[in-house]
N, C-alpha and C positions, 0 to 999 in steps of 0.2 A: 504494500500500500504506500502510496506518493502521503511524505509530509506537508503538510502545508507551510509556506514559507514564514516567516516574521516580516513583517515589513519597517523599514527604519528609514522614515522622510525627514527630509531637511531642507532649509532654501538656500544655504550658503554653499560654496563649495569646500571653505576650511570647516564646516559643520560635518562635514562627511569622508573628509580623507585618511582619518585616521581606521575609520571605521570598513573603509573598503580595502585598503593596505593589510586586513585581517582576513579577505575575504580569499577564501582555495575554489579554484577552479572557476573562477572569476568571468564571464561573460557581461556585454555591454549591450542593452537593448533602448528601444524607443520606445517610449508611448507617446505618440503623436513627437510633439518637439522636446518632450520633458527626456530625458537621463535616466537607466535606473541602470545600477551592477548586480549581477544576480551571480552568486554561488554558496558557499556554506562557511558556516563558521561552528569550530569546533562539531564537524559532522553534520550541520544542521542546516537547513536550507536558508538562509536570507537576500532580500532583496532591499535594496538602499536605492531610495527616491530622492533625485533632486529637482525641486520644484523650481527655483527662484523665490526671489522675495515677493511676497504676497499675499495676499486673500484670495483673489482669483486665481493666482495661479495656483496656488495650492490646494484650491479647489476642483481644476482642472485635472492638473499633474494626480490626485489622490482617486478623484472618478475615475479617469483614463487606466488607471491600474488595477481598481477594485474590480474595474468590468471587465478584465481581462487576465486576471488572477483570484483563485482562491487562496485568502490567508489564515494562520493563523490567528494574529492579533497586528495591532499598529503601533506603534512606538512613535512620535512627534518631539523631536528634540531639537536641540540649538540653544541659542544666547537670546537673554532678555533683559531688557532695562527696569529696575529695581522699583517697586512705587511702597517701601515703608525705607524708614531712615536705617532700622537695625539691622537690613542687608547689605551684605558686604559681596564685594567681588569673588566670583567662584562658591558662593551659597549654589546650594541645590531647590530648586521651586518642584514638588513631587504636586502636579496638576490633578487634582479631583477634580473640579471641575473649572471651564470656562464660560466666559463669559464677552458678545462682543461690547467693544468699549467706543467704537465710534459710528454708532446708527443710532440715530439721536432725533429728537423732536424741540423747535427752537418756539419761545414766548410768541405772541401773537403782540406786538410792539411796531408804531408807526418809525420811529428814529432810534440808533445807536446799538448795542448788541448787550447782552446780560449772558454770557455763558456759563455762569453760577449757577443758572435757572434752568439749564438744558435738561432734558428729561432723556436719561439712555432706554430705549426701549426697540426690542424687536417690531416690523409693520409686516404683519399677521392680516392674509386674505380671507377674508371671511369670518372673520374671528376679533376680537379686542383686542389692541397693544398691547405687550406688556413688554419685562423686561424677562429673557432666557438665559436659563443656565443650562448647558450641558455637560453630562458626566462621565467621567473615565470609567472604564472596568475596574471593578473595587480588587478583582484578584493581581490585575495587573499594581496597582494603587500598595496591595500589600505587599509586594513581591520588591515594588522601588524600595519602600519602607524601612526593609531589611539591608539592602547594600550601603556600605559604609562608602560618606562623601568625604576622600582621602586628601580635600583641598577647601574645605568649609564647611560650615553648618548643611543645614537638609528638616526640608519643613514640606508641612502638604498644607493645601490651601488651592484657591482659584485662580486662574491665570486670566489675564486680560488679553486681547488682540485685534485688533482692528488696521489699517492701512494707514496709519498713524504714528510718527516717530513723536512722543511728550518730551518736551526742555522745559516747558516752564514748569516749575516748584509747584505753584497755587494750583494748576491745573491738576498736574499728578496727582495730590494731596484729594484734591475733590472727586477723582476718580478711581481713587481708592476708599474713602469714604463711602461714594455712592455707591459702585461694584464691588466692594470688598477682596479687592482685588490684590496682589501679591506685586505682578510683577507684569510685564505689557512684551507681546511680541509680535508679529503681522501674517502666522502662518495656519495659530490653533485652532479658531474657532471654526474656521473654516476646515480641519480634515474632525475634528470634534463632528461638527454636525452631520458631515456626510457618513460616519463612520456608525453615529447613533441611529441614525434613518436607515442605516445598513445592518444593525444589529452585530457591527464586527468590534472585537473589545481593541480600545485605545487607550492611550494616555499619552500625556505630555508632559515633557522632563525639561524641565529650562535653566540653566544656569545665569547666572546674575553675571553680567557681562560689563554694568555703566550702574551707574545711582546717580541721576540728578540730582538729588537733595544732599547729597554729601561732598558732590563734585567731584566723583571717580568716573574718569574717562572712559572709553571701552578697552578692554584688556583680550586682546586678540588670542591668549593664550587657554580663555575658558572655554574654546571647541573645543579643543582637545581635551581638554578636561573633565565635559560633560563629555563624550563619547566613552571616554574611559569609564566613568559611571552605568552609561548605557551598555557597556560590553557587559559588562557584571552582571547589570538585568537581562539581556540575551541567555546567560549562562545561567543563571538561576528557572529563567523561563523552560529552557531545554529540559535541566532535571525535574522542574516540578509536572512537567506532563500537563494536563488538559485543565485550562484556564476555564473558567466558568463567566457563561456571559449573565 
């Protein structure tokens, strides 16, 4: 009987080299114009997505593959900009759930702008606005849980994402407030909801990369770092067998 693969997407290209560099028997395929490398690791089949930066694209890149492979589970990793002040560079974000953070609804005002006032909320056909969460595979969620982050703390909580890079302080600050959000990156919420509507278990593993509110720049060395975390989870995945959705 064929294993079903793991799948491990990312939109950077330093988000995923470390991770293909591991990969035996190594092949390089298309989906439509998206990248993936497909071979195994430690015996096991995996497939590493490179999407680009994005919502749409990662919406695209994560369709294009789902409909043209059966997986195991989704792994959604890379670097994310910090939204509480006690994240430090190379912390671990273990994504229970996300949340998008720039589909928004603006005051009904003749002059000027009030973006304190925005109201984040999904626009639902048929149905009332509100505001969506979606959620990771809770076995996947325990399984991050347990691998030890050998470059910084490791917390679970919600991820934020939208097509949006946040600088300003007050903004952040209010967008974490409002989403209870951890930490912001432009690729999750988008393989989150397809993955949910698909019923295939996912999660998202972010590493804190920048913190506007403390002034740490981006540190290009936490791909690697989160990958190395995510190999761990690969290898724990393999031994524990059949993830429950």
């Amino acid at each position: 009987m064929n294993k079903e693969p793991i799948a491990i997407i990312a939109a950077q290209e330093g988000e995923l080299q470390y991770l293909i560099s591991l990969l035996q028997s190594k092949k390089e395929k298309s989906y439509g114009r998206y990248i993936a490398y497909e071979g195994e690791i430690e015996g096991y089949p995996v497939i590493i997505l490179f999407t680009c930066v994005g919502i749409i694209n990662a919406a695209v890149a994560t369709t294009l593959l789902l409909n043209n492979k059966k997986v195991k589970c989704v792994i959604n990793q890379g670097t994310a900009g910090a939204h509480k002040d006690y994240l430090n560079i190379n912390d671990i974000v273990i994504g229970k759930e996300c949340i998008n953070i720039n589909t928004y609804k603006t005051k009904k005002i003749e002059y000027g702008m009030r973006p304190e006032e925005w109201e984040i909320i999904n626009f639902l056909s048929g149905t009332k606005d509100k505001q969506i969460v979606y959620k990771a595979d809770e076995s996947l969620v325990q399984i991050a849980d347990t691998i030890k982050n050998e470059y910084g703390t490791k917390i679970i909580g919600r991820l934020g994402s939208g097509d949006v890079w946040n600088q300003e302080k007050d903004r952040i600050k209010w967008i974490s407030k409002v989403c209870n959000t951890l930490c912001e990156d432009m690729e999750s919420v988008s393989i989150y909801t397809i993955c949910n509507d698909m019923n295939i278990p996912v999660i998202g593993i972010r590493i804190i990369s920048n913190n506007e509110l403390k002034n740490l720049e981006f540190e290009k060395s936490t791909e690697i770092n989160c990958q190395k975390f995510v190999y761990e989870m690969i290898k724990k995945i393999i031994n524990q067998g059949q993830i429950k959705i």
